[in-house]
N, C-alpha and C positions, 0 to 999 in steps of 0.2 A: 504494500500500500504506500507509494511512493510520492501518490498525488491527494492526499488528505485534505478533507476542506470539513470545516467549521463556520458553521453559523452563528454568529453574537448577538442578544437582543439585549436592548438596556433600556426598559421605560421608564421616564422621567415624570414629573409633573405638569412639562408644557413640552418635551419633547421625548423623541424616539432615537436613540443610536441604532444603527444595525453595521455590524462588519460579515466579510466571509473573509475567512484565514485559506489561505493552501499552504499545508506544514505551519510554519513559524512565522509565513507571511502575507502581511493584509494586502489580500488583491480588489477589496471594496469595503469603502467606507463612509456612512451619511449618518449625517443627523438630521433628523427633520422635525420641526419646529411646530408647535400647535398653536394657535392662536384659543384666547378667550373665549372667542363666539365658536369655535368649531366642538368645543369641549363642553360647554354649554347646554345641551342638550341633557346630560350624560349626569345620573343622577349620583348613582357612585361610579368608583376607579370602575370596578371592573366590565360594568357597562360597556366600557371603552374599548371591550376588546374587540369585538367585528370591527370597528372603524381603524383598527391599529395596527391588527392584522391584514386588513387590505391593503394600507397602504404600505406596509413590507412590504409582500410580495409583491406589487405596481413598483417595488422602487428596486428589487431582483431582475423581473421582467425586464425593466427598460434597462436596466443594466446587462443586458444579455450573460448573466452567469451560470453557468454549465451547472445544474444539479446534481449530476450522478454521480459524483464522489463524495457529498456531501455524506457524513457517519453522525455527526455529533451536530441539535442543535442546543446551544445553551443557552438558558434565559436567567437574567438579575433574578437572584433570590428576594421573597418578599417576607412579609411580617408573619412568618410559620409559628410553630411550638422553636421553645430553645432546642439546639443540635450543635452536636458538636463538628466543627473543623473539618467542611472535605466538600466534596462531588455526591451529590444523589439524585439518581434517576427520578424521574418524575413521575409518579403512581398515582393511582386513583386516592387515597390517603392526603397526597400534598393537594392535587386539584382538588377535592372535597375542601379543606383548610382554605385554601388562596379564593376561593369559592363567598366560601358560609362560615367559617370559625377565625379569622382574622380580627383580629381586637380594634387596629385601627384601618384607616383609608391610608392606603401607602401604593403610588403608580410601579412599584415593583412586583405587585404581587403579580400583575398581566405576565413578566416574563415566564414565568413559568407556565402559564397556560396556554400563549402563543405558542410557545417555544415544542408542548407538544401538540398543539394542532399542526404544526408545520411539520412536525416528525411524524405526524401520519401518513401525511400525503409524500413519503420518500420510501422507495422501498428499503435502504440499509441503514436508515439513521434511526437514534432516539436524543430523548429528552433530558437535560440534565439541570440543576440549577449548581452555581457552584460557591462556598464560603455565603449563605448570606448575609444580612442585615443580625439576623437573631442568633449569630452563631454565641451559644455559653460555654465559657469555659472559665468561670470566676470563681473563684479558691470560695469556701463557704464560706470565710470569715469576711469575706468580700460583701457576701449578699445581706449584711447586717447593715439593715438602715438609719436604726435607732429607737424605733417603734414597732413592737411586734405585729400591728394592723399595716407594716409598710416593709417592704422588701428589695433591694437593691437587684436592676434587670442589667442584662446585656445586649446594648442594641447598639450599632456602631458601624462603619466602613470598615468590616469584618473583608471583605476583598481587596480590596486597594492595599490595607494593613499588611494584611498576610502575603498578597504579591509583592510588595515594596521590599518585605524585610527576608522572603527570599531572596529576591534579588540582591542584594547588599549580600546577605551567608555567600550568594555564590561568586560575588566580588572579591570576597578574602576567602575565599577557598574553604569555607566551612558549611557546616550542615544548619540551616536554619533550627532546628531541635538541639543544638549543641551552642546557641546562645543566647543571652541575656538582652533586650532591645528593650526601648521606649520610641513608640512611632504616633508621631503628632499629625493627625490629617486633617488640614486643614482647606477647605471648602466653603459651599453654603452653610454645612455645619463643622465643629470641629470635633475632632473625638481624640482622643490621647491614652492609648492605649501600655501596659507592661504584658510584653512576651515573654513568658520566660520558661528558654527550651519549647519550642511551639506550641506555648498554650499561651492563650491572651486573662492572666488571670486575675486581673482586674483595668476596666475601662471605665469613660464618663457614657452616659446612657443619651447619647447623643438627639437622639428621635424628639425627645420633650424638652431638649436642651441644656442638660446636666451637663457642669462642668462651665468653661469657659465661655463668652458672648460670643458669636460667630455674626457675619453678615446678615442673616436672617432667624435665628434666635437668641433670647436675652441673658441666656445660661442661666447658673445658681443661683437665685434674686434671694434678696434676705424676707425671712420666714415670715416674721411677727409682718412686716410690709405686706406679704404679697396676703396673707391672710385677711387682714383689714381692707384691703384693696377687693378681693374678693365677696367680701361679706357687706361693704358699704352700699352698694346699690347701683352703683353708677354703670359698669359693666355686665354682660350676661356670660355666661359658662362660655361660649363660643369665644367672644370678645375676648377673653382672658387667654383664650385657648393662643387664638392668632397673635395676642400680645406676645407671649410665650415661643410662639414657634411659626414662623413665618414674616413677623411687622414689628420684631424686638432685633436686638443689636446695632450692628448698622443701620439697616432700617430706619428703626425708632429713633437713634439717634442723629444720622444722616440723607436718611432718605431714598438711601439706594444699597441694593442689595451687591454691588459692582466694588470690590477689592480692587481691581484698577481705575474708580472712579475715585475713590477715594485717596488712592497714590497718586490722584494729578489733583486734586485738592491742598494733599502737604506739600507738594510738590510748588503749587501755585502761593503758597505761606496763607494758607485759611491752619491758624493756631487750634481753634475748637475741633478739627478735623485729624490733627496732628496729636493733640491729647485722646482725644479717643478709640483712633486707630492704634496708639502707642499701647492703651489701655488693654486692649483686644489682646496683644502680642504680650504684653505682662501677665494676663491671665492666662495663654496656651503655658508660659514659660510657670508658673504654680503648679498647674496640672503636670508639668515634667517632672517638679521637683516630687510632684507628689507621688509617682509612679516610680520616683527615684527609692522611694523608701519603701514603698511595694515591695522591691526589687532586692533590697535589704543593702543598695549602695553597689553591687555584684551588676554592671552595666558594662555592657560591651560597646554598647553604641549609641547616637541617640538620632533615628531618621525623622526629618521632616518632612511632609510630603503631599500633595493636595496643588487646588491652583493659585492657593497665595504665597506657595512656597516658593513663585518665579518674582515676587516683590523683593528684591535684594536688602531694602530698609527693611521694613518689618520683619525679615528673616534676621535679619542682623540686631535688632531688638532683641529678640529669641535670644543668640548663641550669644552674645555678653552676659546673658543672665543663667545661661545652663553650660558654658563651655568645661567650667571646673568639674562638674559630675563627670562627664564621659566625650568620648569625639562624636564631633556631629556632623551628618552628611546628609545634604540634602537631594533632594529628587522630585524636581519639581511638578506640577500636572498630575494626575490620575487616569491611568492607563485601563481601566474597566474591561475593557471590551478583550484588548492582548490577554489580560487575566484570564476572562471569560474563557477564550479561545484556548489558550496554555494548558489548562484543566482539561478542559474537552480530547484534546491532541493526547497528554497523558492517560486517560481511562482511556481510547481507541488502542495506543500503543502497547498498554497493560502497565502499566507504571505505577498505577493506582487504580483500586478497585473501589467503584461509586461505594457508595450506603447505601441503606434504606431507612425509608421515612418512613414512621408509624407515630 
């Protein structure tokens, strides 16, 4: 099997990735963009899927890309049960869940459902999703929140994570399982995760915004505040919700969800833009330290990684305030789709043998 091709699907909230790989290289690659009003219709995520599904395939098609080598397709993991770390086929078990047992609306849970309607219609391929969003692997003393009605989860850029810090293991010639990381991914959300020895066993719970402010959420807000805020009258549960997670951070404090809009702000001497972005990066660098002691100080390395990780300032924020813990190496962007693909190619070669979801 010399000619290997993979399928990538990665739904977003307002857009679609699709890649096909042959071997270890992308021979097609789009993102396609959803406006407002087309999504609109569309009462929840999953609604979406005939409308998301056709236009893949319309963007294959005109792409004239040869099927029949097609083996693996894989789709962005969505809001499942916790799972540990890997590649699982896509069963009637996970489509039932991404379906009807899903806790939140999250546009990843389509990947997995496209991803096996498109593996029907091939005669040698299947379904796979791989690392997703819910992957747990936090030491018990982790899941201690402070209140026995309240429990610490793991929800986090559970792929981007685990592809970045392989890739580094295999930079200095080591096994990712044989070391010690902290991997700060920084995006729309941030999450700051300790690996240690390939297990991620303790993160921020990035989904509601635990942890650091990121460009569209407001992170760890203090307690007694959000509580009275809650309870005064002024906002409704929804309201609160969006302040929280999508119209908090950036946003809320600048108006745009755009980490390079806000680099041409400091850039441009707006001072309130400069304090607050600064802020942003003072909080990812806590979250380090705090993973620092996770870790018990035993740090091999500390990866940066995401797409503000191509901001040279605000990177540079970071590593003056975490350089003494460990070396740090950045990697900028988020590579998804390569991920996706990378997995897929590995179960086809037998390198690794999928799970099963139950």
């Amino acid at each position: 099997m010399t000619n290997i091709r993979v399928i990538a699907i990665n739904p977003g909230s307002t857009s679609t990735k699709i890649a096909v790989y042959q071997n270890a290289e992308a021979i097609f690659l789009k993102t396609i963009r959803h406006s407002t009003d087309e999504l609109a219709p569309f009462k929840r995520v999953t609604d979406q899927f005939q409308f998301r599904k056709e236009i893949i395939l319309q963007q294959i098609v005109e792409a004239d890309i040869d099927m029949e080598n097609i083996r693996a397709v894989m789709g962005r993991g969505g809001l499942l049960k916790p799972m540990e770390s890997g590649v699982y086929e896509v069963n009637e078990a996970m489509i039932h869940d991404l379906r009807h047992r899903t806790f939140r609306e999250h546009a990843s849970n389509l990947g997995g459902l496209i991803a096996h309607d498109l593996a029907l219609g091939l005669p040698d391929a299947k379904a796979y999703v791989a690392d997703p969003i819910v992957v747990d692997e936090l030491d018990v003393v982790a899941r201690i929140a402070g209140h026995p009605l309240f429990q610490r989860i793991s929800i986090f850029h559970a792929l981007n994570q685990k592809a970045i810090a392989r890739d580094f293991a295999k930079s200095v010639q080591r096994k990712y399982e044989d070391l010690n990381l902290i991997v700060a991914h920084m995006g729309g959300g941030i999450t700051v995760g300790a690996h240690q020895r390939g297990r991620v066993i303790d993160v921020n719970q990035g989904l509601d915004g635990e942890g650091p402010f990121s460009p569209e959420r407001s992170g760890t807000l203090p307690v007694g505040e959000l509580i009275t805020t809650c309870f005064e009258g002024r906002f409704s549960e929804q309201e609160i919700r969006k302040m929280v997670m999508g119209e908090g951070g950036l946003v809320a404090y600048l108006g745009t969800n755009n980490a390079s809009d806000v680099e041409k702000m400091v850039e441009a001497g707006d001072k309130n833009a400069r304090l607050i972005y600064e802020a942003m990066a003072y909080q990812v660098s806590k979250y380090i330290g705090e993973m620092f002691t996770v870790l018990k100080g035993n740090v091999d390395a500390i990866l940066i990684t995401g797409g503000i990780a191509y901001d040279k300032l605000f990177v540079s924020w970071i590593q003056e305030r975490v350089y003494r813990l460990a070396p740090v190496h950045i990697f900028p962007g988020e590579d998804e789709m390569r991920a996706l693909a990378m997995n897929g190619l590995m179960v086809i070669r037998g390198e690794i043998t999928p799970k099963v979801y139950v």
